[in-house]
N, C-alpha and C positions, 0 to 999 in steps of 0.2 A: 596617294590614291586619287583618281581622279572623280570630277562631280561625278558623273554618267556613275562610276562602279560604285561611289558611296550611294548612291540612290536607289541602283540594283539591291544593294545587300542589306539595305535596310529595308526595303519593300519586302524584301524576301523574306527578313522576320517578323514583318507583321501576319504577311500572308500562309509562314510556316506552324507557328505555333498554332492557328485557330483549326486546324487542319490535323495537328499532329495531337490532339485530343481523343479522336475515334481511332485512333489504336493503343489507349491505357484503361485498364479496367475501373468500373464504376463502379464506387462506395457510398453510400449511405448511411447515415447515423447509424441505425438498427442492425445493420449488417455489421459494421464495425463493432456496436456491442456483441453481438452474439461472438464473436471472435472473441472477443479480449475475455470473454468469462472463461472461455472453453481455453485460451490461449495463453493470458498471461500471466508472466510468471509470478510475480507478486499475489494473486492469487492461490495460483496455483501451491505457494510457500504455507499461506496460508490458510489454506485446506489442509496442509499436510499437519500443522501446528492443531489444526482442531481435532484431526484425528487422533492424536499423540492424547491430548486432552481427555479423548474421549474412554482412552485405552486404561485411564489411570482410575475414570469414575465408575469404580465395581468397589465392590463388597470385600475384594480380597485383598485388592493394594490398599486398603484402609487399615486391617488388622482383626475385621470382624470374623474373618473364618479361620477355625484350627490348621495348623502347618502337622502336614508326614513327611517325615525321612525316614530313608531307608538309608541303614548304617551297615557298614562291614570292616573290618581290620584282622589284618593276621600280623603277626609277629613271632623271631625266633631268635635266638642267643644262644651261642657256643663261645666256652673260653675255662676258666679255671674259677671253681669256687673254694674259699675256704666259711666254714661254717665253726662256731662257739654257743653252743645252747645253755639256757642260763639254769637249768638242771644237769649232774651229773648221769640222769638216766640215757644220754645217749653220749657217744662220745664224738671228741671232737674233732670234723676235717680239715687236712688242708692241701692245698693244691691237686685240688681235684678238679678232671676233666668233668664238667659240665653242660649240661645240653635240655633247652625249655623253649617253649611253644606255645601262643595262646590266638585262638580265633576268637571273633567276635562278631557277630549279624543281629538283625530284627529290626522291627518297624516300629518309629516311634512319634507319636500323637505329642502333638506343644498348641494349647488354647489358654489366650487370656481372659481369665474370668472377670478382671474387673482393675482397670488402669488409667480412672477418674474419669472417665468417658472419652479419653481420647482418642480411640481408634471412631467411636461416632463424631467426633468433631475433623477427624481426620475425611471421612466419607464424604461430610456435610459440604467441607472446604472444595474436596477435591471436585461434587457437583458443581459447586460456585465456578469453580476455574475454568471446568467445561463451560458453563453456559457464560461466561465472562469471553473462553476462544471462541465462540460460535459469536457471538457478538464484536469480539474485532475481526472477524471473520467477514461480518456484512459491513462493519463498517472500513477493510480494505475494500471491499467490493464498490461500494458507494467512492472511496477515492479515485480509485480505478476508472469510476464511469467518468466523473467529473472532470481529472484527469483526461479524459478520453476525449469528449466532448470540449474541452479547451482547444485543446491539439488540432481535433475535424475542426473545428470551427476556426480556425486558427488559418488553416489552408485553405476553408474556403474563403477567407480575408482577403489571402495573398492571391488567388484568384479572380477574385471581386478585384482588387487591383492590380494585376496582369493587365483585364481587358481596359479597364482605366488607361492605363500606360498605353499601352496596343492602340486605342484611338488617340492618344496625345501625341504617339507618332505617327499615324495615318494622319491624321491633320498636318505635322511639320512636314511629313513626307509631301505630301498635296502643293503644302505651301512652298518646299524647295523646288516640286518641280515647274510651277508657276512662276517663279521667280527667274528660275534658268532658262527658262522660254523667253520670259521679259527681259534676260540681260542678253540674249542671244541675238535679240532685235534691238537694243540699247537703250532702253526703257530704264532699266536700275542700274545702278552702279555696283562695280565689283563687291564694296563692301555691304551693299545688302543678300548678293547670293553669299557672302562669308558668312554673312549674321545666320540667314537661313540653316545653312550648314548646319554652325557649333549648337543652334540653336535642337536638330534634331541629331547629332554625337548627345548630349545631354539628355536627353529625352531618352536615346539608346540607351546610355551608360546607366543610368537608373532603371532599366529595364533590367538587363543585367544584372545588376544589381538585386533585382525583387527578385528573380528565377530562380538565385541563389539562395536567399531567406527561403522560399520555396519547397523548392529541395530539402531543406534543412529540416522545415516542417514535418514536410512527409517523412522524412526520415524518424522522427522523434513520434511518430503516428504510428508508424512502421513497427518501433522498437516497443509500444505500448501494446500492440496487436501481436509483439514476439512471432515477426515474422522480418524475411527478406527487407534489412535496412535499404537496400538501393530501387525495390521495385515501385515501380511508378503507379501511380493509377489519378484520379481525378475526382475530387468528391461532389457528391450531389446534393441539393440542398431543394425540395418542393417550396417550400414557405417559410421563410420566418416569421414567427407571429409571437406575439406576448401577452401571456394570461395576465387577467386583474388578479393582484392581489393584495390581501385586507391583512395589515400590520395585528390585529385582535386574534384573527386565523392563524398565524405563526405563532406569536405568544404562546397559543392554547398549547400545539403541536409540537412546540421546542421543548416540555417537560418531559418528551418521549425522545427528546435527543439521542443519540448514540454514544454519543462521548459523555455524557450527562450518568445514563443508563451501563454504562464502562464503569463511570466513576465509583457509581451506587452498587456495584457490585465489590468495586476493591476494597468499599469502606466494610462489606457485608466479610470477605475475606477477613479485611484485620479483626472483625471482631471474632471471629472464628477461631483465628493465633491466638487471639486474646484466651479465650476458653481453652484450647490444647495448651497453653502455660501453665493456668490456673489448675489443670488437672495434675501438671508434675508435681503438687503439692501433695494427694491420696496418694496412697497406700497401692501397691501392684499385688495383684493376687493370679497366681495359675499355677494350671496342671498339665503335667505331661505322662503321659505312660507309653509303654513301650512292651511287645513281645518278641523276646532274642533267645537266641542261642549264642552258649561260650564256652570252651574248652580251654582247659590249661594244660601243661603238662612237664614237669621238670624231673629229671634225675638225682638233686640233689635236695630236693623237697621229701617232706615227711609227707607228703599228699603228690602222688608218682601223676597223681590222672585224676581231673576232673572236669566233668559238664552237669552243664545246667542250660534247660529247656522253658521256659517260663514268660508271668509278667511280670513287669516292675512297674511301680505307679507313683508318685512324687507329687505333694504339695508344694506350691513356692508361695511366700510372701516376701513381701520387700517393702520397706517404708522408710526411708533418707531421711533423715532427721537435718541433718548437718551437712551443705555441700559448698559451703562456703559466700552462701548468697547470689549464687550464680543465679537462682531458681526465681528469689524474688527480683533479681536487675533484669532477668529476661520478660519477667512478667510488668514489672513499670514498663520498659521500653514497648509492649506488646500497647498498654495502654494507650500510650504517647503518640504508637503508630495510627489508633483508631482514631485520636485528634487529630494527626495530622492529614487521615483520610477525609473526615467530614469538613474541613477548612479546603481541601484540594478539592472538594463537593461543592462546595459555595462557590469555590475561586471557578469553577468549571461553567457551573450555572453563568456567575456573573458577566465573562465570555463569550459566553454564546447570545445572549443576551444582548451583549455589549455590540456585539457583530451583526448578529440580527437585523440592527435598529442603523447600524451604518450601510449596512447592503439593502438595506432598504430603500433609505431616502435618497441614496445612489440613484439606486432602479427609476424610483417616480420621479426624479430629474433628469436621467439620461430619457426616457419618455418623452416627458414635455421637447428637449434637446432635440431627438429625434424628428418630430413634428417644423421643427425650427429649420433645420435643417434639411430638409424636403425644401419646405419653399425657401431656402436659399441655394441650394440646386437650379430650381425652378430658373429663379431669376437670373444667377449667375449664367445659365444654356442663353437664356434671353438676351443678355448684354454680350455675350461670345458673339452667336448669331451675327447681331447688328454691330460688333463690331468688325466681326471678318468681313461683312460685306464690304462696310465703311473702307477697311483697310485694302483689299483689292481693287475700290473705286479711286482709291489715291485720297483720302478725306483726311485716315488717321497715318500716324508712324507707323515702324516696326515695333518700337518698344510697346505702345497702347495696347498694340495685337495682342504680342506674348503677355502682357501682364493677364489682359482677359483670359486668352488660354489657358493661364496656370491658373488664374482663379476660377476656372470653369473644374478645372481640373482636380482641385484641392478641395473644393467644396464636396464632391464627389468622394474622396477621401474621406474629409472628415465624419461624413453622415456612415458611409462604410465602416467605418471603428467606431461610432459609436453606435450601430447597432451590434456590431462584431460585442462589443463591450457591453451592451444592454443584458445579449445573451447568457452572456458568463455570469453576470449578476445574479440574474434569474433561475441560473442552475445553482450558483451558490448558496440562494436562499431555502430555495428547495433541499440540498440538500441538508442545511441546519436545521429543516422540518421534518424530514426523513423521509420524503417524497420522489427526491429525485429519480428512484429507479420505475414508478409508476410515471412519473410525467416525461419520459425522455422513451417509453416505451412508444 
């Protein structure tokens, strides 16, 4: 390729991309959430899990309310009877054709009077479960956001350095074509237009290179919003800013954790298992009744035809003395479960806690960093400055330049991921407080 077309086609991508922005749609934090509530699927799974929950907490799938059926059956037999009555008052058949009939209908009433309280421990539970799915319910919603907000923030990283890049090649660009001027009059030698060159091919190639992370981003932004993985668009960002805050203020607020608040439900479930065991131990008491009609009817019956129009009504008890100790190993292990939930209570606390106190002093160090990094920006633009002059007056090398360059360059970087990184801390702390969905509004 010659200089002249490498110089065209990399001017061309500096000046292309900043241009090819006002034709991709703009996103915003706030916009992007209200998408992904309404949008995405994990969510959306979500909800469907709480409903299912919600379907189970009644009165009727516990066992509290009486069960009706409505019963019917007919049946008939043809074939050959022999008959032997154990008086001689009738005499005795045999092989005789035979022919019998019997219907059956009516509605019938089954309620458990009393089966050690577990259709109410059945209730209690199945509330708990509900209000345990409506609680991992907000806390996929709170992953989702967080998740979200990685992602956007993520892109607009790679955008913060696009134009980074974008000006590290308009300056090599500048500087080759200065150069080719200056060798064109005899000024430099062939191999400082080469250095120029490879010097912005590397600058290009690492451009490239980010377009593609890029891309990727918004793709996996895309896929969070359950929407078009390829459509483009450009995120927007007014301010970034970072709230104070006080280590004392979390502590308080993390007792109201989610995963916390998850856990203290599951332990509230076992003990509820616990109780429906302890009930298989009572005695089961119920009644059922029933008004039917039934007809019979045989040829070879002393009784040719009968129906009956009526109620029938049935006590049941039931009281297992003996089933082989299934009853008391289900009920240790029910105990055992309720241990291992309040130690999964502790081990949860301890965690969050534990994390808490790490994403913290993260945060007030990436701050102070932040601060540091400014004025090393600062200075680094300063010594670039005074070095390209230097370097175009003939004072310094080539090498001097490019080191300043990149280190103009990198410093710039580095303060860009660590605010990129301040960010994410901040929404993570938030959300171990349970705040996140108010401060990201």
């Amino acid at each position: 390729m010659k200089l002249f077309s490498v110089m065209k086609y990399y001017l061309f991508l500096v000046f292309l991309f900043p241009l090819s922005i006002y034709c991709q749609d703009i996103l915003n934090l706030n916009t992007a959430l209200e998408i992904a509530l309404k949008e995405n699927i994990d969510i959306k799974i979500k909800i469907n899990k709480e409903k299912q929950a919600k379907n189970l907490n009644n009165i009727g799938s516990s066992g509290l309310l009486p069960k009706i059926n409505i019963n019917a059956a007919a049946g008939a037999n043809r074939g050959e009877s022999s008959l032997e009555f154990a008086t001689d008052d009738f005499p005795s058949i045999s092989d005789v054709e035979s022919e019998s009939s019997n219907i059956n209908s009516g509605v019938e009433v089954q309620y458990n009077i009393f089966n050690g309280l577990a259709s109410i421990y059945n209730y209690q539970t199945n509330k708990k479960l509900n209000e345990l799915q409506t609680l991992e319910t907000k806390i996929e919603i709170e992953n989702v956001i967080l998740k979200l907000s990685k992602e956007f923030y993520d892109v607009f990283y790679l955008q913060e350095q696009k134009d980074i890049l974008q000006e590290l090649i308009s300056i090599s660009s500048k500087r080759f074509e200065k150069i080719k001027i200056q060798h064109e009059f005899g000024n430099v030698s062939k191999l400082d237009l080469l250095d120029a060159e490879l010097d912005l091919y590397n600058d290009s190639i690492d451009f490239k290179r980010l377009i593609v992370q890029l891309n990727s981003s918004k793709g996996s932004l895309n896929q969070t919003l359950n929407r078009d993985i390829s459509l483009d668009f450009l995120v927007e960002v007014d301010e970034i800013f970072f709230r104070e805050i006080k280590i004392n203020d979390l502590l308080v607020k993390v007792k109201q954790n989610k995963l916390v608040l998850a856990q203290m439900y599951r332990l509230e479930i076992a003990k509820k298992s616990k109780k429906i065991n302890t009930s298989s131990f009572f005695p089961k008491v119920g009644v059922s009744a029933q008004y039917g009609y039934t007809h019979n009817e045989s040829n070879t019956s002393l009784i040719l035809n009968q129906s009956n129009l009526g109620f029938t009504g049935n006590l049941n008890f039931t009281w297992p003395i003996f089933d082989g100790f299934s009853k008391r190993k289900a009920f240790q292990n029910a105990k055992i479960e309720v241990e291992n939930n309040k130690l999964r209570l502790e081990a949860v606390q301890q965690e969050v806690i534990k994390e808490l106190y790490n994403l913290y002093y993260k945060y007030k160090n990436n701050l102070e960093l932040i601060d540091i990094e400014e004025k090393n920006v600062n200075t680094a633009k300063k010594y670039f400055d005074r070095a390209s002059n230097q370097y175009f007056e003939g004072f310094i090398d080539r090498n001097e330049f490019r080191l300043a360059q990149l280190e103009f360059s990198k410093t710039k970087t580095k303060l860009n991921q660590t605010i990129f990184d301040t960010k994410i801390l901040e929404l993570n702390l938030f959300c171990l407080s349970g705040d996140i969905i108010e401060v990201i509004k």
